[in-house]
C-alpha positions as CSV (number, residue, x, y, z in Angstrom):
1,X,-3.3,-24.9,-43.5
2,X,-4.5,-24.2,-39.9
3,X,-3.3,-22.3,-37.1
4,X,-1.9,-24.2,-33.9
5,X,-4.7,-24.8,-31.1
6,X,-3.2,-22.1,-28.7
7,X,-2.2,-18.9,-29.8
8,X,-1.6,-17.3,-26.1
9,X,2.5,-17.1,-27.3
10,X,1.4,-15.0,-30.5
11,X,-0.8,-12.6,-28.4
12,X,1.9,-12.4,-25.8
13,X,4.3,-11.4,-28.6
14,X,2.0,-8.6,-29.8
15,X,0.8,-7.2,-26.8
16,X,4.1,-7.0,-25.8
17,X,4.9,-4.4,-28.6
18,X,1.7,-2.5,-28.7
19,X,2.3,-2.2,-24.8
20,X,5.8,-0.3,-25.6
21,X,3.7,2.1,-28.2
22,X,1.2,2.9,-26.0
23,X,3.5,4.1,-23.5
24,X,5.1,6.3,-25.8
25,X,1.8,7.9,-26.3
26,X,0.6,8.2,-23.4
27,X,2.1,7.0,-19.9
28,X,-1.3,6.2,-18.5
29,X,-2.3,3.9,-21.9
30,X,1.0,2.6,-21.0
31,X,0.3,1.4,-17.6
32,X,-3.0,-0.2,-18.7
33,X,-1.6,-2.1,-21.5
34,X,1.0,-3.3,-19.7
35,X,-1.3,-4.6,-16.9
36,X,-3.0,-6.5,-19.3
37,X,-0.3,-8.0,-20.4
38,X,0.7,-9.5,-17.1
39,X,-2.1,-10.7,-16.7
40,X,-2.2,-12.6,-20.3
41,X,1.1,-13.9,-19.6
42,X,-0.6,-15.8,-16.1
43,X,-3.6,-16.8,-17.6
44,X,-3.5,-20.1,-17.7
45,X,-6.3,-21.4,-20.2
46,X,-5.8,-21.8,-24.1
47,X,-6.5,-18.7,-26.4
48,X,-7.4,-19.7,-29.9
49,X,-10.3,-16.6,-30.9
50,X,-9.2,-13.1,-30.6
51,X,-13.0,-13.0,-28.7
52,X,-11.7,-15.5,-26.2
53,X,-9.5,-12.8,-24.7
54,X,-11.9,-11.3,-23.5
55,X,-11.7,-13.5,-20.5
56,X,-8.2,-12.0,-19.5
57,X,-8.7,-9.7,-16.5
58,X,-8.0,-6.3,-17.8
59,X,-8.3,-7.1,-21.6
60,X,-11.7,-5.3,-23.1
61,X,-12.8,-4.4,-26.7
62,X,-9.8,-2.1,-27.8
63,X,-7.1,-4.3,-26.8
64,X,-9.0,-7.3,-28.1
65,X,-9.5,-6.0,-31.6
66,X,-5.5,-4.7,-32.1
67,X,-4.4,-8.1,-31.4
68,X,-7.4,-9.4,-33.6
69,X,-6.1,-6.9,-36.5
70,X,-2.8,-8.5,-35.6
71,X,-3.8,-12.2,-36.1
72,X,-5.6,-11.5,-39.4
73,X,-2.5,-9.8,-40.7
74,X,-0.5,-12.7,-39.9
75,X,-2.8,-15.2,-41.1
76,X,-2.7,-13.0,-44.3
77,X,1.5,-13.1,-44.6
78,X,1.2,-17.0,-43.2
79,X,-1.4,-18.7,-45.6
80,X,-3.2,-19.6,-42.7
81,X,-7.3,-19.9,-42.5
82,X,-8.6,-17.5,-40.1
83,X,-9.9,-19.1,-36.6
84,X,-13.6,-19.3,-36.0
85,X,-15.3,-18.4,-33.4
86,X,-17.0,-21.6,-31.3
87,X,-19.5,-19.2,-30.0
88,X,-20.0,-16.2,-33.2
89,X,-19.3,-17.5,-36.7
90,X,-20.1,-13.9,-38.2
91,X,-16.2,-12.8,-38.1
92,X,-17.1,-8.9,-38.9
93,X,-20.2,-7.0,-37.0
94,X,-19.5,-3.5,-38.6
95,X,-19.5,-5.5,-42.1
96,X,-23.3,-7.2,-41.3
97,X,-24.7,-4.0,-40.3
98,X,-23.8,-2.0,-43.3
99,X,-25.0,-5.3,-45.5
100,X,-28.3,-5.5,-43.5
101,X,-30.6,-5.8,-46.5
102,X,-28.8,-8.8,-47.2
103,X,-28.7,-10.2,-43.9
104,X,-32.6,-10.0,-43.9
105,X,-32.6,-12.5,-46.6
106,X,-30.1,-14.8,-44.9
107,X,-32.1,-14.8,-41.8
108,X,-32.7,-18.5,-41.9
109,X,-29.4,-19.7,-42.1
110,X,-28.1,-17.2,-39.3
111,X,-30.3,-17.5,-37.0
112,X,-27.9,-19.8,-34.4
113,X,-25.2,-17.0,-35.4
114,X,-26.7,-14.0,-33.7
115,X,-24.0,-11.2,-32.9
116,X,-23.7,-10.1,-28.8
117,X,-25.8,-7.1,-28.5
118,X,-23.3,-3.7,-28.1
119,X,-22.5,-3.1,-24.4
120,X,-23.8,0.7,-23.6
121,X,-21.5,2.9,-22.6
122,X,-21.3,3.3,-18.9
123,X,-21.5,6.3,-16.6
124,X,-22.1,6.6,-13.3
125,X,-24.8,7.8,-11.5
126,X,-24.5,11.3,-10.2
127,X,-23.5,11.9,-7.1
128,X,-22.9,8.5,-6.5
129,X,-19.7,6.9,-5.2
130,X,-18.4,6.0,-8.3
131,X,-19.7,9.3,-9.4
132,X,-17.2,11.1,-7.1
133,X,-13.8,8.6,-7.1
134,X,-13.5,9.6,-10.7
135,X,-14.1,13.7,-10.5
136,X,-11.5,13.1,-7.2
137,X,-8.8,11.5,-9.2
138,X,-9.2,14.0,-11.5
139,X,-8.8,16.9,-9.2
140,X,-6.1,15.4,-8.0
141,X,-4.3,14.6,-11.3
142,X,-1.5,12.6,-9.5
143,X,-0.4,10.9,-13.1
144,X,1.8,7.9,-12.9
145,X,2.3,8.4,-9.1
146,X,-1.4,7.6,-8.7
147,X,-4.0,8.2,-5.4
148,X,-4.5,6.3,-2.5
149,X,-7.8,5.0,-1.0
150,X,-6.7,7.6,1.9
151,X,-6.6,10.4,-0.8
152,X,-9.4,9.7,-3.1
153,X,-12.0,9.6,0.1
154,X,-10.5,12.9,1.7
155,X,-11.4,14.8,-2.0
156,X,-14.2,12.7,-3.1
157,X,-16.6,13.3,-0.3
158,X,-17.6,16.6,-1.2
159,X,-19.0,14.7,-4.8
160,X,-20.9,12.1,-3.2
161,X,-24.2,11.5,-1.4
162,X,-22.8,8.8,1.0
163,X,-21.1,8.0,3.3
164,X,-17.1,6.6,2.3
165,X,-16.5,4.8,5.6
166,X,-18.8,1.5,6.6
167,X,-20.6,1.4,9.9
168,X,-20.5,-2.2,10.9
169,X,-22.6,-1.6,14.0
170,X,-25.3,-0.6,12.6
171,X,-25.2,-3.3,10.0
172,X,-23.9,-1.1,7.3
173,X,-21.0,-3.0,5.7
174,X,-21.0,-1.4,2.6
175,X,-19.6,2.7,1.6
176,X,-19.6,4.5,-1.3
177,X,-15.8,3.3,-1.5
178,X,-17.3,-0.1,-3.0
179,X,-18.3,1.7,-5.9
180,X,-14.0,1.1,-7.2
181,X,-14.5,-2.4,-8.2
182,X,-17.1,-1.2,-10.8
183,X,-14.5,1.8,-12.5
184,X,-12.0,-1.3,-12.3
185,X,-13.8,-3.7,-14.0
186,X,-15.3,-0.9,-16.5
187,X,-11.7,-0.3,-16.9
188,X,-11.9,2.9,-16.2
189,X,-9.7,3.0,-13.4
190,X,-6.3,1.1,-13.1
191,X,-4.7,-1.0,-9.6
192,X,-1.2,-1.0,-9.1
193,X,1.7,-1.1,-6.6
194,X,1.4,-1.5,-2.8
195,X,0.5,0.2,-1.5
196,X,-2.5,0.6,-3.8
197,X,-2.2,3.4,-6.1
198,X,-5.0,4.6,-8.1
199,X,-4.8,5.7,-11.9
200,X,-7.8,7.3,-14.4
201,X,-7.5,5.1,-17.8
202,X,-7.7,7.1,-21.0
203,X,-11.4,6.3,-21.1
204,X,-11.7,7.1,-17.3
205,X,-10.2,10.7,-17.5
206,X,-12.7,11.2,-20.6
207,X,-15.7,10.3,-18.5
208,X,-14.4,12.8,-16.0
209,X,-14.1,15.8,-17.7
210,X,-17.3,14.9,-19.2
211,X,-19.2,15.0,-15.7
212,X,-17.2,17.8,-14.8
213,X,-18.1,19.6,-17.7
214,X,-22.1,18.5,-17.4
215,X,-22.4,19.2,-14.1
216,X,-20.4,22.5,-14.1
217,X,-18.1,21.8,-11.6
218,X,-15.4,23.9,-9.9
219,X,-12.7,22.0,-8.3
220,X,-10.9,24.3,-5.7
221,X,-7.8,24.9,-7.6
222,X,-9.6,25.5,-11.0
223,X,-6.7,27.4,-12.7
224,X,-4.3,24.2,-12.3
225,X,-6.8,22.2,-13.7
226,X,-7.2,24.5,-16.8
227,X,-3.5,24.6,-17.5
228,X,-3.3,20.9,-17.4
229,X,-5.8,21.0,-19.7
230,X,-4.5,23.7,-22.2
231,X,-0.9,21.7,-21.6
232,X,-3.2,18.5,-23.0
233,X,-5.1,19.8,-25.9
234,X,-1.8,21.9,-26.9
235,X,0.1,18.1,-27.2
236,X,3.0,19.6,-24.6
237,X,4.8,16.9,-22.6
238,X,4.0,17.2,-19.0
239,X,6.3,17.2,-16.5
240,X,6.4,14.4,-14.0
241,X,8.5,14.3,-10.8
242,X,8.4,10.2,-11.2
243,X,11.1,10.4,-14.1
244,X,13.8,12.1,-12.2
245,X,16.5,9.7,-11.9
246,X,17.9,8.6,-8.8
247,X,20.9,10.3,-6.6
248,X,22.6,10.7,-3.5
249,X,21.4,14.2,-1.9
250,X,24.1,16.7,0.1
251,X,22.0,17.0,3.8
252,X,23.5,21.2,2.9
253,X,21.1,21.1,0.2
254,X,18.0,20.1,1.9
255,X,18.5,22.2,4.6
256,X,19.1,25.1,2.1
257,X,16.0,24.0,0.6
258,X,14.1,24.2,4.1
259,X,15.4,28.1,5.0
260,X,12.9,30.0,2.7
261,X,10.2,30.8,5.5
262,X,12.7,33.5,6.9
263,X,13.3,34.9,3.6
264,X,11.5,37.9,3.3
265,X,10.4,37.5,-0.5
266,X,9.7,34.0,-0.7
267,X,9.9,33.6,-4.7
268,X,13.4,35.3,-4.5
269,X,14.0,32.4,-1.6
270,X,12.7,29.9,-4.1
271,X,15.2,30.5,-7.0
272,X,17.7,31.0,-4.5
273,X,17.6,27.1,-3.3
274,X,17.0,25.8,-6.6
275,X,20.2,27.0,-7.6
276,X,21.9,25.5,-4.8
277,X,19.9,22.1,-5.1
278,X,21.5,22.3,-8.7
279,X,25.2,23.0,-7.4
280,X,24.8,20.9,-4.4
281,X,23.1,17.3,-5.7
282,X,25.6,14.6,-5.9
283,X,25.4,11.3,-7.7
284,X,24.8,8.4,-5.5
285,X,28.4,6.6,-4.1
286,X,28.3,3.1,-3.2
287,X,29.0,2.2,0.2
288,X,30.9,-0.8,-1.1
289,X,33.7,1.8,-2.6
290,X,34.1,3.1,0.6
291,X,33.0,6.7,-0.8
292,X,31.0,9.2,1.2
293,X,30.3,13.2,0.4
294,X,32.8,13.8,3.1
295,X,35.6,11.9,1.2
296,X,35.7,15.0,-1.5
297,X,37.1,17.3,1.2
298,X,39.5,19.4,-0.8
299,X,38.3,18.7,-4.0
300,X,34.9,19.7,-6.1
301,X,32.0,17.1,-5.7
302,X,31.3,15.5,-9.2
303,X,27.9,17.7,-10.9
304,X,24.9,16.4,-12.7
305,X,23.4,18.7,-14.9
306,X,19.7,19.5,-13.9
307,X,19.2,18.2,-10.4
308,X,15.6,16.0,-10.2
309,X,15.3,18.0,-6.7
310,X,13.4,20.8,-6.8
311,X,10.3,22.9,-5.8
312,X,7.0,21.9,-7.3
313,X,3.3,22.6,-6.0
314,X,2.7,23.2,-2.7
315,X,6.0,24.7,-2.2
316,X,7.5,20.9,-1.0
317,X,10.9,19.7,-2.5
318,X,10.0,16.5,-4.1
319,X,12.4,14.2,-5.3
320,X,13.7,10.8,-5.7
321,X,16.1,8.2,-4.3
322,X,16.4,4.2,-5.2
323,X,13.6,5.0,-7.4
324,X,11.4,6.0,-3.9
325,X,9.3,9.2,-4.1
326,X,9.4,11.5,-1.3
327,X,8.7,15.0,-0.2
328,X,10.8,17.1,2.3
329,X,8.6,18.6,5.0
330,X,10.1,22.2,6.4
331,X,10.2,22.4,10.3
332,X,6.7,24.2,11.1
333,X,5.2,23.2,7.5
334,X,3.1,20.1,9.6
335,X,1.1,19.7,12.6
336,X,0.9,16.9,15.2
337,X,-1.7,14.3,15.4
338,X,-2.4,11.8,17.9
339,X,-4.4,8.7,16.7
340,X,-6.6,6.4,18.7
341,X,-7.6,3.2,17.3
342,X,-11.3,3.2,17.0
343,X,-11.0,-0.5,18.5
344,X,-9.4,1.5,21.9
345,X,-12.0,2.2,24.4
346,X,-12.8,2.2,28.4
347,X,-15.6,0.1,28.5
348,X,-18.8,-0.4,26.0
349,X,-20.7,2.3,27.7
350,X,-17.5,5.1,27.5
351,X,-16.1,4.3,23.7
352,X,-15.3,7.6,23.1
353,X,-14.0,8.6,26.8
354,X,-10.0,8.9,25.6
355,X,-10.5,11.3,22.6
356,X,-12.9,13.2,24.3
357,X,-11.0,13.9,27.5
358,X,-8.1,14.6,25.2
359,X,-9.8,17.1,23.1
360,X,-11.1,18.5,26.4
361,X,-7.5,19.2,27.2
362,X,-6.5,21.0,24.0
363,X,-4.8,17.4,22.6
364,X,-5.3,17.1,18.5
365,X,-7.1,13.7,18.6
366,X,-8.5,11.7,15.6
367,X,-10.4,8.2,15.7
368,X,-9.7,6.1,13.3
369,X,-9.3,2.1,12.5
370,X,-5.6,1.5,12.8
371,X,-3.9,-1.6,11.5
372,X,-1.3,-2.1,14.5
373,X,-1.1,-0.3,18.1
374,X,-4.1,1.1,19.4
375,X,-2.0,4.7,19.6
376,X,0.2,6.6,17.2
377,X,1.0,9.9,15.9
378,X,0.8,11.1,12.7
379,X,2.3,14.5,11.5
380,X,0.0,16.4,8.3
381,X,1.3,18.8,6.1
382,X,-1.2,22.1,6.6
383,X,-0.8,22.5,2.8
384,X,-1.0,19.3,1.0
385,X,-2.7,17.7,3.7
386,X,-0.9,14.4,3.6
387,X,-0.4,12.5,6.7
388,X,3.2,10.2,7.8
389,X,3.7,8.2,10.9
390,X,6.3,9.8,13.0
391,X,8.3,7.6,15.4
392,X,6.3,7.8,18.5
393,X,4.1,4.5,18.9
394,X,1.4,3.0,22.0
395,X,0.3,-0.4,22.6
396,X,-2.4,0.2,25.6
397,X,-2.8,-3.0,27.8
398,X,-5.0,-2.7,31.0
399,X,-3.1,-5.3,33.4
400,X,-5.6,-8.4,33.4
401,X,-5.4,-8.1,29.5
402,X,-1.8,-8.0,29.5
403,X,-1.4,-10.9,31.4
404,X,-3.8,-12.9,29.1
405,X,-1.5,-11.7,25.9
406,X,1.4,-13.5,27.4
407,X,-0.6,-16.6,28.2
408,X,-1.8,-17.2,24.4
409,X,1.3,-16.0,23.2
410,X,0.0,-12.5,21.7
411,X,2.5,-10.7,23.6
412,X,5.0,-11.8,21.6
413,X,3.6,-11.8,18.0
414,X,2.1,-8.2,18.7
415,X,5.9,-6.8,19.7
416,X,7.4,-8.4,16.8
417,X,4.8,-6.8,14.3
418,X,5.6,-3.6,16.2
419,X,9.4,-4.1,15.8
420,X,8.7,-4.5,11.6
421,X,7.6,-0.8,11.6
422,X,11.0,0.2,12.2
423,X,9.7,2.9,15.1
424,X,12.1,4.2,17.1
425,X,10.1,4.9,20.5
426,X,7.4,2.3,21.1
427,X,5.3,2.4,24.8
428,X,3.9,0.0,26.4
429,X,1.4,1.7,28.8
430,X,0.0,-0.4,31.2
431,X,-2.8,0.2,33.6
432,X,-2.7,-1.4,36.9
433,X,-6.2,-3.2,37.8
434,X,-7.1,-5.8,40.7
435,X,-7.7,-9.4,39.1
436,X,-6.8,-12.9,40.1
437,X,-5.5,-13.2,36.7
438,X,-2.8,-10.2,37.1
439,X,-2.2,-11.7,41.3
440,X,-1.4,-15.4,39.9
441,X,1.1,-13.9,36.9
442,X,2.7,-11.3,39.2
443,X,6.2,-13.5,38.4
444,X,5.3,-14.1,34.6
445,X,4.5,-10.1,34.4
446,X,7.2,-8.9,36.4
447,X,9.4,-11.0,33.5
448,X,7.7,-9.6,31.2
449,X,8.2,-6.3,31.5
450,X,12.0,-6.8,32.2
451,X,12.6,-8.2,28.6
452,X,10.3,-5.5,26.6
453,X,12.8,-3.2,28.5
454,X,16.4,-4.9,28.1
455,X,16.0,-6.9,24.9
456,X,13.4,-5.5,22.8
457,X,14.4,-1.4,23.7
458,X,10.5,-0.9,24.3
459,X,9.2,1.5,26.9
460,X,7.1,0.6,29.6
461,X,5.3,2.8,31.5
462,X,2.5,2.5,33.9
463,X,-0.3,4.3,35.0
464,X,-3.0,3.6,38.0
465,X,-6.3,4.2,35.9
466,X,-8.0,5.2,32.6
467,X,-7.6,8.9,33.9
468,X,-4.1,8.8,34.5
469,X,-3.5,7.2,30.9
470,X,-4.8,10.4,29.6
471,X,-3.2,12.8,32.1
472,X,0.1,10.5,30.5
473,X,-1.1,11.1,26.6
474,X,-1.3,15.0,26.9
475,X,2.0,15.2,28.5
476,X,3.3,12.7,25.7
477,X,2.0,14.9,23.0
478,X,3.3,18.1,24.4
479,X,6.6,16.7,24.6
480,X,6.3,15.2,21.1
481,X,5.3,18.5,20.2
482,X,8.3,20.1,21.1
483,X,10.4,17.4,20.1
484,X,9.5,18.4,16.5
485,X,9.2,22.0,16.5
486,X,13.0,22.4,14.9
487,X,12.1,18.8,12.9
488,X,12.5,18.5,8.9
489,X,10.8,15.5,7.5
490,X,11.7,13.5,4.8
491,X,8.0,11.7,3.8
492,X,8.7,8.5,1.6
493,X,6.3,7.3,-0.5
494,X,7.3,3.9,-2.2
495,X,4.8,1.7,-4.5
496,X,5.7,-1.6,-5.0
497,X,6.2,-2.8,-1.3
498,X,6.6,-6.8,-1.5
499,X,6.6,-7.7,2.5
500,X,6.7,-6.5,5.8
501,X,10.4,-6.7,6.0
502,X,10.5,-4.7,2.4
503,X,8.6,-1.6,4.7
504,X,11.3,-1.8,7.1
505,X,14.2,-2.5,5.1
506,X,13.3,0.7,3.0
507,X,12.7,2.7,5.9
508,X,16.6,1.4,7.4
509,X,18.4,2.8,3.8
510,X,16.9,6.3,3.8
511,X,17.7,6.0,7.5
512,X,21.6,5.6,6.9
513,X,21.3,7.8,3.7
514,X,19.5,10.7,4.9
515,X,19.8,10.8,8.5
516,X,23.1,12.3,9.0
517,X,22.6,14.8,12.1
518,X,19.2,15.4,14.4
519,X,17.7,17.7,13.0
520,X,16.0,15.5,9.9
521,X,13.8,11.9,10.4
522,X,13.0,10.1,7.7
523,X,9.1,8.4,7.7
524,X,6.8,6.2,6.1
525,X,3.3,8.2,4.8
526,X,0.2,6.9,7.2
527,X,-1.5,5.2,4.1
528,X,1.4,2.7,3.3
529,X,1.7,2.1,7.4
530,X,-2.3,1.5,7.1
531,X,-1.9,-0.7,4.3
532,X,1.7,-2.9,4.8
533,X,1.8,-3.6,8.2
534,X,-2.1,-5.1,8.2
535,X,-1.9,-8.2,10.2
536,X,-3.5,-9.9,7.3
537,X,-1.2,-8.3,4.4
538,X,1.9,-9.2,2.5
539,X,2.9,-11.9,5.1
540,X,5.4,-14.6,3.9
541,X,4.6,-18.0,3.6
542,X,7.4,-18.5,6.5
543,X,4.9,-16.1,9.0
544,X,1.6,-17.8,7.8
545,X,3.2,-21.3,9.2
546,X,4.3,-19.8,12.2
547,X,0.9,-18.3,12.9
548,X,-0.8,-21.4,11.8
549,X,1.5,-22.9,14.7
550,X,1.0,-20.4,17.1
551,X,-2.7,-20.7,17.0
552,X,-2.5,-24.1,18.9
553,X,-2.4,-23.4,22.4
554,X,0.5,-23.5,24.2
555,X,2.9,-22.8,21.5
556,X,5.0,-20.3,22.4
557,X,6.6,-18.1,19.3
558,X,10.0,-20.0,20.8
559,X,8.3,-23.5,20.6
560,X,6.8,-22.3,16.7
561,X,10.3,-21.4,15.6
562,X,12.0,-24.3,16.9
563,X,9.4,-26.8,15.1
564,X,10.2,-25.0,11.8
565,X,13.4,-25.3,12.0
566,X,13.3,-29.2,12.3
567,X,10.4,-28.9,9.7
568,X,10.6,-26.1,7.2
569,X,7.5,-25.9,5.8
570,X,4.3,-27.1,6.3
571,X,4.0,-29.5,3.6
572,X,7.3,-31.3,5.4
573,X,5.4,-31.5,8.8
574,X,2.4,-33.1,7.1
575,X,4.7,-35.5,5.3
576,X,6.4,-36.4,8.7
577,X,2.8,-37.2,9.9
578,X,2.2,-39.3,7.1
579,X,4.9,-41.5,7.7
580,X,4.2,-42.4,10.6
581,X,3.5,-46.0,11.4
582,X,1.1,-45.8,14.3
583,X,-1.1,-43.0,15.9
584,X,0.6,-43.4,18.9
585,X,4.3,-42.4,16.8
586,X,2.1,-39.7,15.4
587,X,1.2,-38.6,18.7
588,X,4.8,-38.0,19.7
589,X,6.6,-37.1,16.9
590,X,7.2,-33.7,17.7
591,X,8.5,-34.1,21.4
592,X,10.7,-36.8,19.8
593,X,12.2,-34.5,17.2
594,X,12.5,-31.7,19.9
595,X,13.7,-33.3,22.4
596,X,17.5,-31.9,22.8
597,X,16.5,-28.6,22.8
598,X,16.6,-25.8,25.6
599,X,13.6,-25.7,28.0
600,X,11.8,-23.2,27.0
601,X,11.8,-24.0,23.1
602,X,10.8,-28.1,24.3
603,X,7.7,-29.9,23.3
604,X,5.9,-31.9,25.8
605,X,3.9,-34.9,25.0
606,X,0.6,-33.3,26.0
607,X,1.3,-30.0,23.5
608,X,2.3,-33.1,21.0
609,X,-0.4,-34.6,20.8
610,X,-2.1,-31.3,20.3
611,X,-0.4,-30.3,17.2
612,X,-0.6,-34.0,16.1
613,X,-4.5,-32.9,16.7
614,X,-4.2,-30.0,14.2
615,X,-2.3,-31.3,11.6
616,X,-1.7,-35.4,11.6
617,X,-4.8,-36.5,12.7
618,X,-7.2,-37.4,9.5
């Protein structure tokens, strides 16, 4: 009796359990087995050997042999043979080496059956990048809630020997960063979410504390560390902010929460709030029953026993909402940032003139590679030191460049990104400059400008030169400045993000939830900005055919829209081309289908013919 020729449904089936065991040993053993089970359940070749799941991305040795224990058990109750392995007859290494005398004997008849050698155990190089990602996560210990790539390089540096950012200029494409993909396959450091979060394995946390311990490392808050570590070896649960369950919080309370600094003694302040977050916290009310907090005027507010808000390290509430992490930021507890896109520059021989004519000026002014507008700020917690992007943002066009973005349509597709970020004040600085370009478009600018004013709720500003853009930026961040000096800030920090429209959508429900008077603002942490709104990243299929429209010139973002709503997809278009009779009906096919509609959103037969270029033509 022999087993069936793909066992992938029996592994399934037992991975499935051993994944709900290992999370109730450990959360972290928990998040790797269940990784590996989503990625058994995709896999789309046959699995007949326990050794050919090996092949399964995030399946090694110790997940292979429980299933493999699992299969001979069943084969065992079943009265089924055992599989053999195509590649390794010899079912049981262990067993060979402890019978080697007799193996020496059978050398002739196993020589075509020669065991894999043992992999060696791996461990990074000191002081190398991989090296310092792992002592990093562990000094940061951030458990299920992981690190980001921001977070990991900010701590890791001071373990390494290079560099964590890539110099492309001077042909140096590669950092110390690049050393992840090795802890990931090694499997000693887990992926999730997105943004990406990044987790130490069971086996990755071991290797840490055994270079820490080699080396003789200190981290900076050594006592934590060794509590965690008593906490471990002692088998105590460990707390984790990630479990609290989800709730609707009374603004009172977090305001409460946000008064200790004028409290004299500040752990007498700290007890004080945490007994008023406990009295205060209210379950969440659907808006669809018409209930708010204000509806229980007269009458006590329902309890829940043990609020999930409180005051953890750092001396930040931390809580959760929607089953969305985020911290509350006192008024004073941050700093202001302003960021320049590294991209952003007067000309090739002055890159660095606008940060250092800020800095010159008094102006806090980072360079860094930003994923959308060449100018933002950021505020940073002066404790924790993590970064969000406050609702101030600057796309920089000089006035010959701006008049080329609305010629090839970039105009359009960069204010609609900027729309997804959910910003409430974006600036559209503009500095004037003699071309023919600019003199021919005066008309198409003028226009322009009028509807990034009245439809889109941009701001427009202009300035005469380079020198008056920055006399502009210091007076911005001054007033910026000021703007939050009496500002609380609720920092979210979601981790499974599945579009664009997800980051703004979130961002629009802690909005309505949280922002009930001026004097709090809900924002997104920089790192998930960086990350979501990435031209390249989490796009829909809907906005990769409109940008594969939009990159045939003269198609407007009007004209793109219009042809997908006559053909919805790509695959429909390319089906409408192949049912045409004649080149010539190929040719015109989408004037013909576009025909009725407005002028500006009609196809001529020239632009036809252009897309019939792009996608008809064989």
């Amino acid at each position: 009796m022999s087993l069936p020729e793909d066992l992938k449904p029996l592994y399934t089936e037992w991975l499935g359990i051993e994944t709900e065991k290992a999370a109730q040993k450990s959360e972290k053993l928990g998040v790797v087995y269940a990784k590996a089970l989503e990625n058994l359940k995709t896999h789309e070749a046959t699995l007949f050997h326990p050794n050919q799941l090996l092949a399964v991305k995030g399946i090694g040795n110790r997940i292979k042999n429980v299933l493999r224990d699992r299969l001979h058990a069943y084969c065992q109750e079943s009265g089924f043979q055992l599989p053999l392995d195509p590649a390794l007859r010899v079912e049981n290494l262990e067993k060979r080496q402890r019978t080697k005398i007799r193996s020496l004997h059978a050398t002739d008849d196993l020589d075509d059956h020669q065991p894999s050698k043992k992999r060696r155990k791996y461990v990074p190089k000191r002081r190398s990048g991989a090296y310092a990602i792992l002592l990093a996560l562990l000094e940061a210990h951030s458990s299920r809630q992981g690190s980001s790539k921001i977070e990991i390089v900010a701590m890791a540096g001071k373990y390494c020997d290079h560099s964590f950012s890539s110099n492309p200029a001077s042909r140096d494409f590669h950092s110390a960063w690049s050393s992840i993909k090795t802890l990931l396959a090694r499997e000693l450091v887990v992926e999730e979410g997105r943004p990406k979060r990044y987790i130490l394995t069971e086996e990755g946390e071991d290797m840490a504390h055994s270079l820490k311990k080699t080396d003789q490392i200190e981290f900076e808050d050594e006592l934590a560390y060794q509590n965690r570590l008593n906490t471990q070896r002692s088998g105590s649960p460990q707390r984790d902010d990630s479990d609290s369950p989800d709730f609707s919080v009374n603004y009172s309370a977090l305001m409460e929460a946000s008064a200790s600094p004028s409290t004299k003694n500040p752990s007498i302040a700290l007890a004080r709030q945490e007994s008023v977050l406990h009295q205060d916290s209210t379950p969440f009310l659907s808006q669809q029953a018409g209930l708010r907090e204000d509806s229980f005027t007269g009458q006590s507010p329902p309890q829940i026993p043990a609020s999930p808000l409180k005051k953890v390290r750092d001396n930040i509430v931390r809580a959760r909402w929607e089953g969305i992490s985020y911290e509350f930021w006192n008024p004073g507890s941050y700093e202001i940032v302003l960021i320049i896109d590294h991209r952003e520059v007067k000309s090739k021989q002055e890159r660095e003139f606008f940060a250092t004519q800020l800095q010159a000026r008094g102006v806090s002014v980072e360079t860094r590679q930003l994923s959308l507008s060449d100018m933002l700020w950021i505020a940073r917690n002066k404790v924790s030191k993590r970064e969000c992007v406050l609702n101030f943002m600057l796309e920089r066009k000089r006035l010959d460049d701006f008049a080329m973005s609305i010629m090839d349509n970039r105009f359009v597709e960069q204010k609609n990104r900027l729309k997804k970020t959910g910003c409430k004040n974006i600036h559209y600085l503009v500095e004037d400059t003699v071309s023919d370009t600019a003199n021919r478009m005066a008309d198409a600018i003028k226009t322009a400008v009028w509807i990034t004013v009245i439809y889109n709720g941009f701001h427009v500003k202009r300035t005469k030169n380079s020198d008056g853009t920055v006399a502009w930026l210091k007076g911005m961040t001054q007033t910026i400045e000021s703007y939050y000096t009496e500002k609380a800030l609720l920092v979210m920090s979601p981790r499974d993000l599945k579009s664009q429209e997800d980051y703004f959508n979130t961002l629009h429900r802690f909005r309505e939830q949280f922002e009930r008077n001026e004097h709090l603002e809900c924002c997104q942490r920089f790192d998930c900005f960086q990350e979501i709104m990435d031209k390249r990243s989490l796009m829909t299929v809907k906005e990769l055919y409109l940008r594969a429209l939009l990159t045939n010139k003269g198609v407007s973002l009007e004209k793109a829209i219009s042809i997908q709503n006559k053909f919805p997809t790509l695959k429909s278009l390319l089906l409408a081309y192949r049912r045409c009779d004649t080149e010539a009906a190929g040719k015109n096919l989408i004037a013909d289908a576009l025909k009725n509609e407005p002028g500006t959103r009609k196809i001529g037969k020239a632009l036809s013919e252009t897309l019939w270029c792009s996608f008809g033509k064989s």
